[in-house]
ROKOL-42447 format. One record per residue: residue in one letter; x, y, z of N, C-alpha, C in turn. Coordinates in nm, 2 decimals. Example, Ala and Ser with C-alpha at 12.3 -4.5 7.8 and 13.67 -1.06 7.14 Angstrom:
<pts>
{"A"; {1.32; -0.57; 0.78}; {1.23; -0.45; 0.78}; {1.32; -0.33; 0.78}}
{"S"; {1.28; -0.22; 0.71}; {1.37; -0.11; 0.71}; {1.29; 0.00; 0.79}}
</pts>
This chain:
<pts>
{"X"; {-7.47; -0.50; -1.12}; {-7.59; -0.49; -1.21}; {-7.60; -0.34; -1.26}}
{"X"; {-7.57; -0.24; -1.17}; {-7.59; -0.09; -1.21}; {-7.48; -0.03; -1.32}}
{"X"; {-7.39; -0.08; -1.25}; {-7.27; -0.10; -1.36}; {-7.30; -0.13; -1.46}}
{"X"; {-7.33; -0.25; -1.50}; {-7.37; -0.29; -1.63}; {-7.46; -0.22; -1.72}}
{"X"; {-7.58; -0.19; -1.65}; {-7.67; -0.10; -1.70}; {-7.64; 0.03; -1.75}}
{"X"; {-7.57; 0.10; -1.63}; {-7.46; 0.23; -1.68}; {-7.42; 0.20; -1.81}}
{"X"; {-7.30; 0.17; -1.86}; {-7.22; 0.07; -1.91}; {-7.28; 0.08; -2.05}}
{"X"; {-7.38; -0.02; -2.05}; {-7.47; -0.04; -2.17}; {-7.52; 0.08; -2.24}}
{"X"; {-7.64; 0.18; -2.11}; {-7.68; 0.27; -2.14}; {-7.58; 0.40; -2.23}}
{"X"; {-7.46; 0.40; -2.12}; {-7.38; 0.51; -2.21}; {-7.33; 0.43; -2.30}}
{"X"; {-7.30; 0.35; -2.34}; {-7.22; 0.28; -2.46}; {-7.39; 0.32; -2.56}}
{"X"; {-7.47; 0.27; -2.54}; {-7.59; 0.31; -2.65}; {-7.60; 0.46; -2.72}}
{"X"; {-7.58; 0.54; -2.58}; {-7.59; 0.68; -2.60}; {-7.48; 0.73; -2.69}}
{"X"; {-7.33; 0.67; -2.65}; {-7.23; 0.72; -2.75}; {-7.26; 0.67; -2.91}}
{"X"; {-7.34; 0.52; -2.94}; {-7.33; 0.50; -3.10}; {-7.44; 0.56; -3.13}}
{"X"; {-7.59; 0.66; -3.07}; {-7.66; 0.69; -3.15}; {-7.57; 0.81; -3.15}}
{"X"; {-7.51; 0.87; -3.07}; {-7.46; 1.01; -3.12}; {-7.35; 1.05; -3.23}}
{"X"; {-7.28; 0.94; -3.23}; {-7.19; 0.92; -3.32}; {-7.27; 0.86; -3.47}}
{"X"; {-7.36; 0.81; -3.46}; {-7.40; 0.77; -3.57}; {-7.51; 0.92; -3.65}}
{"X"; {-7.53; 0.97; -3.54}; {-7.60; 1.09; -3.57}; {-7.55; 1.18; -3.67}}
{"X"; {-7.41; 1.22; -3.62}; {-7.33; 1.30; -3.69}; {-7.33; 1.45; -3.71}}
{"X"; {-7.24; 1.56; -3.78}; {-7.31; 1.65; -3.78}; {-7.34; 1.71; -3.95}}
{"X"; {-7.44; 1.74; -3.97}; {-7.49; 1.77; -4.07}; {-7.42; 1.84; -4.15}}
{"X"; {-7.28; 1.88; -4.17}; {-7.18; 1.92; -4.27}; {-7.10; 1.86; -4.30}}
{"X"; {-7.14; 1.71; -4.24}; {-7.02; 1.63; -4.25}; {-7.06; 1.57; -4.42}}
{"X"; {-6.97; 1.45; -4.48}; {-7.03; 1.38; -4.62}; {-7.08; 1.26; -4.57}}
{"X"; {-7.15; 1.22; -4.66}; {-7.24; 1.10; -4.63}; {-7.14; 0.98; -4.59}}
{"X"; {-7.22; 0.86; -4.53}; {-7.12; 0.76; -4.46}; {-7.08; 0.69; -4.61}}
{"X"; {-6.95; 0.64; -4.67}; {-6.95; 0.55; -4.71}; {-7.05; 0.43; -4.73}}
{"X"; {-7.07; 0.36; -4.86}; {-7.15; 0.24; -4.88}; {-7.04; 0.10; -4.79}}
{"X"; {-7.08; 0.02; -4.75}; {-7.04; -0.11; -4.71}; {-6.97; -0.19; -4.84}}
{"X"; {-6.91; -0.27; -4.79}; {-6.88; -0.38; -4.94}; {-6.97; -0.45; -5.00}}
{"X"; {-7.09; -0.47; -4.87}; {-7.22; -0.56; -4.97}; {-7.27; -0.49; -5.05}}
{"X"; {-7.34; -0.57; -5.15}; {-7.44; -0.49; -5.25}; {-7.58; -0.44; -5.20}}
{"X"; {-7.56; -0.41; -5.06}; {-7.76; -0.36; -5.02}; {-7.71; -0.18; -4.97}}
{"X"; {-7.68; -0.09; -5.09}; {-7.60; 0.06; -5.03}; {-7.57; 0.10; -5.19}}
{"X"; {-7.67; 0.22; -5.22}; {-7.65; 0.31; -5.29}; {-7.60; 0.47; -5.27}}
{"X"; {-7.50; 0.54; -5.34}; {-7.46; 0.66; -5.27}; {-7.40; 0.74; -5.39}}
{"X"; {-7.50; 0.87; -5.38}; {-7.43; 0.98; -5.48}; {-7.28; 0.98; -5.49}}
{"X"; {-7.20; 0.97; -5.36}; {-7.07; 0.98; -5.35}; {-7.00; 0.86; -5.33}}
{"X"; {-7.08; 0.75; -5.43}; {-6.96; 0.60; -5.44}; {-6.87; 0.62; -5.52}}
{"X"; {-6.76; 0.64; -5.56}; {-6.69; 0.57; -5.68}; {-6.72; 0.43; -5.73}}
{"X"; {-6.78; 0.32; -5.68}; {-6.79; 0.22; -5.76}; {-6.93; 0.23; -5.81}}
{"X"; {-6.92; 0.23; -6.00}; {-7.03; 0.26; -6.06}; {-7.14; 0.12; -6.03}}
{"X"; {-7.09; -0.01; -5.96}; {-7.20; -0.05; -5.92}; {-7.28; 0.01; -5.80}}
{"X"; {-7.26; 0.11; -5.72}; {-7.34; 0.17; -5.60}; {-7.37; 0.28; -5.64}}
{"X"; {-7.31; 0.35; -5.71}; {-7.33; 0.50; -5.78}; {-7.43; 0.53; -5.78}}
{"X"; {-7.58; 0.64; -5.78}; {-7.61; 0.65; -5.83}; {-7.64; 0.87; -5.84}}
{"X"; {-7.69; 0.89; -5.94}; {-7.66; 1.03; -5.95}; {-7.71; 1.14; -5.85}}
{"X"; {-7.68; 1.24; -5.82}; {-7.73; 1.30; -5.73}; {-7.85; 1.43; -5.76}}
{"X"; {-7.95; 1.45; -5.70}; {-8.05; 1.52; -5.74}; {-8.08; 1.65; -5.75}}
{"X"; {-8.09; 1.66; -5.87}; {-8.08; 1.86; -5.91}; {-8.16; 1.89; -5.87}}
{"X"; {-8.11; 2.01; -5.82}; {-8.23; 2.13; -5.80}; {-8.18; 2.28; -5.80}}
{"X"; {-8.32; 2.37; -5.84}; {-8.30; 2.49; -5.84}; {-8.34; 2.55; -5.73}}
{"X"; {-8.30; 2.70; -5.72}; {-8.37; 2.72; -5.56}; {-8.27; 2.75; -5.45}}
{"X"; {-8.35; 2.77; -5.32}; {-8.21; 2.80; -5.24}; {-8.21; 2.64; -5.13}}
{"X"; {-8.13; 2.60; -5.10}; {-8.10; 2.51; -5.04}; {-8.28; 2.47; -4.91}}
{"X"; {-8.31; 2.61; -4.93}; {-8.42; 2.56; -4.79}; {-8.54; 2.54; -4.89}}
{"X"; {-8.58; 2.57; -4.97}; {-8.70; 2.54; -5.10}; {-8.66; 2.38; -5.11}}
{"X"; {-8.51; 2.34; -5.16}; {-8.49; 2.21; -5.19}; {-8.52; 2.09; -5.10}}
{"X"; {-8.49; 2.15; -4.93}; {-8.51; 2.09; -4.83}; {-8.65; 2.04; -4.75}}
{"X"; {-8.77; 2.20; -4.81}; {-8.90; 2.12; -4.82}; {-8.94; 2.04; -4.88}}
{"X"; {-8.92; 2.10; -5.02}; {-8.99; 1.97; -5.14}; {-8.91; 1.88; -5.08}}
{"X"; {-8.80; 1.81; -5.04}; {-8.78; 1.69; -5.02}; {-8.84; 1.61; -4.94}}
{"X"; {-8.86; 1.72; -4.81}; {-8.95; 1.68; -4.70}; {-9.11; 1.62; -4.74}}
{"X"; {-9.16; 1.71; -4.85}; {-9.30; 1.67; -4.86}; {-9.30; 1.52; -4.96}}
{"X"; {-9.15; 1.53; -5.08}; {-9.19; 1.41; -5.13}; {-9.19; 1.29; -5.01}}
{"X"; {-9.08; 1.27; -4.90}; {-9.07; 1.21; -4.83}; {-9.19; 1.14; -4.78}}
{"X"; {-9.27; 1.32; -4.67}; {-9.39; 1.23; -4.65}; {-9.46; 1.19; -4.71}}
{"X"; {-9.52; 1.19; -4.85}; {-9.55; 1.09; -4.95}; {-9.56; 0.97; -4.97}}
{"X"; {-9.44; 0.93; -4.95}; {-9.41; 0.77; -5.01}; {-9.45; 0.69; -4.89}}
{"X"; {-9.48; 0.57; -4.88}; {-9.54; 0.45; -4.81}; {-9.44; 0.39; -4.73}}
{"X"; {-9.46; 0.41; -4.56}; {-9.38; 0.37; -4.48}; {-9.23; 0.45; -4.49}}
{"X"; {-9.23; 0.62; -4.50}; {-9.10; 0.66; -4.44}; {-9.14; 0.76; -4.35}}
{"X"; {-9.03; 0.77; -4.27}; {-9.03; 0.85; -4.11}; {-8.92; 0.90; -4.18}}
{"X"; {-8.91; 1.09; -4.16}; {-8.82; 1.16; -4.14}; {-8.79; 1.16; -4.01}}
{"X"; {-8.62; 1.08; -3.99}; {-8.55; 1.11; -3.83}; {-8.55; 1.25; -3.78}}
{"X"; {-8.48; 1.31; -3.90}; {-8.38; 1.41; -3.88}; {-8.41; 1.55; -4.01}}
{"X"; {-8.40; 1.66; -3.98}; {-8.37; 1.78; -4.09}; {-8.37; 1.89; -3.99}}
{"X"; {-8.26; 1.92; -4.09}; {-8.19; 1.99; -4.07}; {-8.08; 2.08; -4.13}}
{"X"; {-8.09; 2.25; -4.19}; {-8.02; 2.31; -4.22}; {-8.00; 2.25; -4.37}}
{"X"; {-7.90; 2.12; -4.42}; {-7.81; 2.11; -4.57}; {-7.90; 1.95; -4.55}}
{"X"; {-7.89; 1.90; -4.44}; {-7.95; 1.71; -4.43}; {-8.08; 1.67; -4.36}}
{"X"; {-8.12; 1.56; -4.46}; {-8.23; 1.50; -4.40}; {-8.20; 1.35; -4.33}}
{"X"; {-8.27; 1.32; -4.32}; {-8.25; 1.13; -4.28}; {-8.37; 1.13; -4.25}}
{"X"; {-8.39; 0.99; -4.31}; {-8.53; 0.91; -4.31}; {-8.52; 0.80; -4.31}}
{"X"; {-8.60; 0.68; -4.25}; {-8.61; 0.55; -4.22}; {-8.71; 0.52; -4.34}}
{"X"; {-8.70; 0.39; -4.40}; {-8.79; 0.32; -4.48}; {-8.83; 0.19; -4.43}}
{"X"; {-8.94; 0.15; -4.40}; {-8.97; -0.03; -4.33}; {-9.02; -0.09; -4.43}}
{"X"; {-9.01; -0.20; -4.50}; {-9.04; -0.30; -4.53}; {-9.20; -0.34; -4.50}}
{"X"; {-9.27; -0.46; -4.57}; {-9.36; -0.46; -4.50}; {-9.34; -0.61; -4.40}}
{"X"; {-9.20; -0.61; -4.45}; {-9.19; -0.75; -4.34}; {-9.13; -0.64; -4.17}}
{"X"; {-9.08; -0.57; -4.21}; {-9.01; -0.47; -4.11}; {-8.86; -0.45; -4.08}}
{"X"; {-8.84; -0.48; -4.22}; {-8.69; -0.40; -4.28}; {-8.70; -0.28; -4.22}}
{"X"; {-8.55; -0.18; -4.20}; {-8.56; -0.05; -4.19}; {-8.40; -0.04; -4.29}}
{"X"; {-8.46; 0.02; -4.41}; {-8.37; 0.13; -4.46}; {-8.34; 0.23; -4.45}}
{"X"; {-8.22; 0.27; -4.42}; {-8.16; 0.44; -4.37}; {-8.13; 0.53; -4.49}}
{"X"; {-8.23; 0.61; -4.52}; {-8.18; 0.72; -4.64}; {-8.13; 0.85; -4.57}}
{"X"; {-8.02; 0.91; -4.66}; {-7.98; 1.05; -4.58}; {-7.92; 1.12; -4.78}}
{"X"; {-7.95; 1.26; -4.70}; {-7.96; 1.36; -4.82}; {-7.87; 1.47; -4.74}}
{"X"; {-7.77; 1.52; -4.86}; {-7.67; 1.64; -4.79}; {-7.73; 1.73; -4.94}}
{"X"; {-7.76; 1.84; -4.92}; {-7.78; 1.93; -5.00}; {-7.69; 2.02; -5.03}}
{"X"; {-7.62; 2.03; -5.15}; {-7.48; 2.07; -5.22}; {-7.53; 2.22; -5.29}}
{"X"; {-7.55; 2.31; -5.24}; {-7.60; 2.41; -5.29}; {-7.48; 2.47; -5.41}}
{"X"; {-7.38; 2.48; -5.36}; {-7.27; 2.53; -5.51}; {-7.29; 2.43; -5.59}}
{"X"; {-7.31; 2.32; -5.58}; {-7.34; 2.23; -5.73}; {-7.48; 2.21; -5.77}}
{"X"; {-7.58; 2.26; -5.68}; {-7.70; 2.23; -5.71}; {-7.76; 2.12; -5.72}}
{"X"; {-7.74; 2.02; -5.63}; {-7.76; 1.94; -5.63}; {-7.76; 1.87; -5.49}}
{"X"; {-7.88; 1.72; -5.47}; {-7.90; 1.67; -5.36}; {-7.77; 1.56; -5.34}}
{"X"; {-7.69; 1.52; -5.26}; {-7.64; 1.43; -5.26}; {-7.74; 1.29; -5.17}}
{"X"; {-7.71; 1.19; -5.20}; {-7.81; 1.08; -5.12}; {-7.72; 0.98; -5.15}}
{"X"; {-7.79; 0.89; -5.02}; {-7.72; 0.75; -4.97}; {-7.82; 0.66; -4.90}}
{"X"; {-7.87; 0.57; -5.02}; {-7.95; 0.44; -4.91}; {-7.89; 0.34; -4.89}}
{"X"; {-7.93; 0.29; -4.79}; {-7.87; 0.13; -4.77}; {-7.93; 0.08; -4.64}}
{"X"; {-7.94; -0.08; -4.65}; {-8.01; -0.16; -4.57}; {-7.95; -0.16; -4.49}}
{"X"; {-8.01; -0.18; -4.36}; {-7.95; -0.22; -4.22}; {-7.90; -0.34; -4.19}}
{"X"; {-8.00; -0.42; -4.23}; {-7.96; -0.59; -4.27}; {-7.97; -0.62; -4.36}}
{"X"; {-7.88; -0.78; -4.34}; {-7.91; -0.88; -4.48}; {-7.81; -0.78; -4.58}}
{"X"; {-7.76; -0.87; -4.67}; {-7.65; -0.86; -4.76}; {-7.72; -0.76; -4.90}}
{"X"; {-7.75; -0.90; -4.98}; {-7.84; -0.85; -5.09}; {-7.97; -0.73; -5.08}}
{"X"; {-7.99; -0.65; -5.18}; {-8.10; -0.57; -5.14}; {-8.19; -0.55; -5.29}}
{"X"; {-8.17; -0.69; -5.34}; {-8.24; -0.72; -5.50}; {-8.30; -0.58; -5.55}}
{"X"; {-8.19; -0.48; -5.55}; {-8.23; -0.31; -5.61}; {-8.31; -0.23; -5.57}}
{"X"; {-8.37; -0.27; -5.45}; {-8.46; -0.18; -5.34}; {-8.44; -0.04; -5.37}}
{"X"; {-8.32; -0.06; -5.27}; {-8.24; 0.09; -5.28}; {-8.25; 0.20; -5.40}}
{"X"; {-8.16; 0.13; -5.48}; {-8.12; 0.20; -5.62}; {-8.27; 0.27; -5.66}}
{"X"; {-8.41; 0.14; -5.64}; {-8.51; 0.20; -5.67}; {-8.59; 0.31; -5.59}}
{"X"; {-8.56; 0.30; -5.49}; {-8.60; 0.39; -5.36}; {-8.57; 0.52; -5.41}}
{"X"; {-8.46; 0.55; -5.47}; {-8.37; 0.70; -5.46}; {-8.43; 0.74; -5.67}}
{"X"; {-8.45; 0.63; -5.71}; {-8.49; 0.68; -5.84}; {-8.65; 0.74; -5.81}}
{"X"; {-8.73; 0.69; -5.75}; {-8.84; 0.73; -5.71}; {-8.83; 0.83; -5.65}}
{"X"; {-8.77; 0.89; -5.55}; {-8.73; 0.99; -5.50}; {-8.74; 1.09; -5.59}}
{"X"; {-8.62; 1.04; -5.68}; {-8.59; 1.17; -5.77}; {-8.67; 1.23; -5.87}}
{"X"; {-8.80; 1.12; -5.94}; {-8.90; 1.13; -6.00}; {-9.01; 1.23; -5.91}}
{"X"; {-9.02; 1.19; -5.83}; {-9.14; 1.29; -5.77}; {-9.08; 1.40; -5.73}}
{"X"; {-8.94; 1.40; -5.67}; {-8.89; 1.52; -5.63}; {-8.91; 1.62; -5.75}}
{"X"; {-8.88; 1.59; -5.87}; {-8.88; 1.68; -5.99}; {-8.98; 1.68; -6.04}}
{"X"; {-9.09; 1.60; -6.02}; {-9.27; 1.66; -6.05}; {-9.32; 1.77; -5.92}}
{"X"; {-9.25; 1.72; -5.84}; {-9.31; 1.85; -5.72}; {-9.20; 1.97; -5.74}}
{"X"; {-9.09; 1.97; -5.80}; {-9.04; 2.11; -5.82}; {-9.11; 2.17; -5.92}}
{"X"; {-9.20; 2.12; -6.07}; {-9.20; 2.17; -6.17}; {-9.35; 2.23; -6.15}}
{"X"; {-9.41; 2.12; -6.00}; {-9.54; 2.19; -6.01}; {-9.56; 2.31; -5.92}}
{"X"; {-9.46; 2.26; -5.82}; {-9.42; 2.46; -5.79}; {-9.37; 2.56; -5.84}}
{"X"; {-9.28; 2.57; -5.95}; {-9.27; 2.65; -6.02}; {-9.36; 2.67; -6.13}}
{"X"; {-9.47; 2.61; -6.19}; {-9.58; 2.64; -6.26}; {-9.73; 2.69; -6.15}}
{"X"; {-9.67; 2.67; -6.05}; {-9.81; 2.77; -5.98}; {-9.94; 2.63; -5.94}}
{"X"; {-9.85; 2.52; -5.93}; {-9.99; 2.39; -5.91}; {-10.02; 2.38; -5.77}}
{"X"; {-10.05; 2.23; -5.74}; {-10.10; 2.19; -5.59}; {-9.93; 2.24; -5.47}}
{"X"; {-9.82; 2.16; -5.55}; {-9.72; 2.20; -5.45}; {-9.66; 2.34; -5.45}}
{"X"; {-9.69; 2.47; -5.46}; {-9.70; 2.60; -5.46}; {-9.75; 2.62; -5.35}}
{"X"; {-9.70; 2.68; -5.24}; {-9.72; 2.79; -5.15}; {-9.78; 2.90; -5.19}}
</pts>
């Protein structure tokens, strides 16, 4: 029985850590189903573009943070340094996994959503990361004009 438990426990501990990753790594690949959108797909049905910014990588990485806490039902896991990761629930209690690598020579956010379950994701996603990018770029313009998101 201890065994087992062992066993289990370290087998759990090795796929959060591995799934963890280290933050200079690129984003994970999308799956072959259609519920996974990613700055870095080649296939223009998962594609979607990656989010500009000016600034130094750690300006880019708050505003992301604050649009994050914003939006309805997300938990930032993780930030750190170039990446974020954040969970999105459902209100049935879906969890979507979003993650952002911050590409400072290109100026730009890279991002990857996709569902945990279930195949189809009737454009959740795709819309999850456009919304993202809309508020991301009202909260950069109202910090650089001196508004509410201004330090």
């Amino acid at each position: 029985m201890w065994m087992f438990l062992s066993v289990l426990l370290l087998s759990g501990f090795s796929l959060f850590a591995s799934a963890a990753g280290p933050w200079d790594s690129d984003l994970p690949p999308c799956p072959a189903s259609p519920n996974c959108v990613s700055s870095r797909d080649p296939d223009p049905a998962r594609r979607v573009d990656p989010i500009p910014f000016r600034g130094t990588p750690e300006e880019a990485r708050e505003a992301l943070e604050a649009v994050l806490r914003s939006l309805p039902r997300a938990t930032i896991v993780a930030s750190s340094g170039i990446g974020i990761r954040a969970e999105f629930r459902s209100l049935l209690g879906f969890v979507d996994d979003v993650e952002f690598r911050i590409d400072e020579a290109a100026g730009v956010i890279h991002v990857r959503s996709a569902s945990r379950t279930g195949y189809w994701d009737l454009g959740v996603n795709r819309r999850r990361v456009e919304t993202i990018r809309e508020a991301f770029v009202k909260f950069m313009e109202t910090r650089r004009s001196g508004g509410p998101g201004n330090r």
